[in-house]
TORTIKE-945686 format. One record per residue (C-alpha): x, y, z; residue in one letter. Coordinates in steps of 0.5 Angstrom, whole numbers, plus 500, padded with zeros to 3 digits. Example, Ala and Ser with C-alpha at 12.3 -4.5 7.8 and 13.67 -1.06 7.14 Angstrom:
2
   X   Y   Z rest
 525 491 516    A
 527 498 514    S
END
This chain:
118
   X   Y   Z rest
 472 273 792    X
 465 270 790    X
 464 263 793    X
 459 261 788    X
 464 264 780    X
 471 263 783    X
 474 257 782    X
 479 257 788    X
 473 259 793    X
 468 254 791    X
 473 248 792    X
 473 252 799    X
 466 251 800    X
 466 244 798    X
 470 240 802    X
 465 244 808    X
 461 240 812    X
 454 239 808    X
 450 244 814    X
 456 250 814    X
 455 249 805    X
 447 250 806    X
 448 256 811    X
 453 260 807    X
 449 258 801    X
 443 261 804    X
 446 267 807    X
 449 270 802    X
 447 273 796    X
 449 269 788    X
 449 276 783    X
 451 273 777    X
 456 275 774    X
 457 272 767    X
 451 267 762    X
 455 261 766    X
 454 264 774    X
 451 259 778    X
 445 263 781    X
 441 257 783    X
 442 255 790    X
 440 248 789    X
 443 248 782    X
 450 251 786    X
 450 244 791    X
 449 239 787    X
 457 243 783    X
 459 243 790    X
 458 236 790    X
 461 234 783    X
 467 238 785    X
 468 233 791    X
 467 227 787    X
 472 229 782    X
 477 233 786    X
 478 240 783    X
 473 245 781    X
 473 249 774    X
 471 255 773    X
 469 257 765    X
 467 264 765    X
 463 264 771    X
 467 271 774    X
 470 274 768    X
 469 272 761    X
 475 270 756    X
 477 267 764    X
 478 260 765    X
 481 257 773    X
 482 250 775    X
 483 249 782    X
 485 243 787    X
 483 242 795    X
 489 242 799    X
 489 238 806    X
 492 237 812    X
 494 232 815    X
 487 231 818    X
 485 231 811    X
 481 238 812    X
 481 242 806    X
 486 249 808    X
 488 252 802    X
 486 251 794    X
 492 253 789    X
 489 255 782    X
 491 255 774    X
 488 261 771    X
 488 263 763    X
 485 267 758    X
 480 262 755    X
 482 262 748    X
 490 260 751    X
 487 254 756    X
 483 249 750    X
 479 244 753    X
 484 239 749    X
 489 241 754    X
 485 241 761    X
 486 234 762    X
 494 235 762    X
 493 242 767    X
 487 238 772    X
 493 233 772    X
 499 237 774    X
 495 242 779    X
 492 235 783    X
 498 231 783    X
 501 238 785    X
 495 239 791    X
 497 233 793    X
 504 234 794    X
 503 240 798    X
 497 237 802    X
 503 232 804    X
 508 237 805    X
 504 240 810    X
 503 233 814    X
END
């Protein structure tokens, strides 16, 4: 799963400490996907750091076109990130009207798991 297009893998990525983000980051490769691949480095950190400001991560066509995922951190009791769960759907089935309400239910979700475990 692509760190920097899968909306799963790129909340594992952020919520790791700021010398292991620069490390992978510059490690690895950042193929382009689709139009919308952050194939930018420094491009990719700051989405990494909007991500932990807002606790989930979207992913809007960046590994798959017509493909939509939104992803939450889960926690332990440690309040480290060790899993993300995700929302994924065909574009056209998952508007940006109705995001707000899935981000609600998958973060409220998250948090019960990450409660669950702790």
């Amino acid at each position: 799963m692509p760190f920097h297009s899968a909306a799963s893998a790129k909340v594992l990525l952020a919520y790791q400490s700021p010398d292991d983000i620069k490390r992978i980051i510059n490690e690895k490769s950042l193929p382009k996907y689709t139009s919308k691949t952050i194939i930018n480095p420094k491009k990719l950190e700051e989405h990494l750091s909007e991500i932990r400001h807002k606790g989930f991560s979207i992913c809007n066509e960046e590994l798959e076109e017509g493909i939509k995922a939104i992803s939450a951190p889960v926690k332990n009791i440690d309040r480290e990130t060790i899993a993300s769960i995700t929302i994924t759907g065909l574009s056209k089935k998952l508007p940006s009207s109705n995001i707000k309400k899935f981000i609600k239910i998958l973060v409220n979700s998250a948090q019960e798991l990450s409660g669950m475990l702790g």
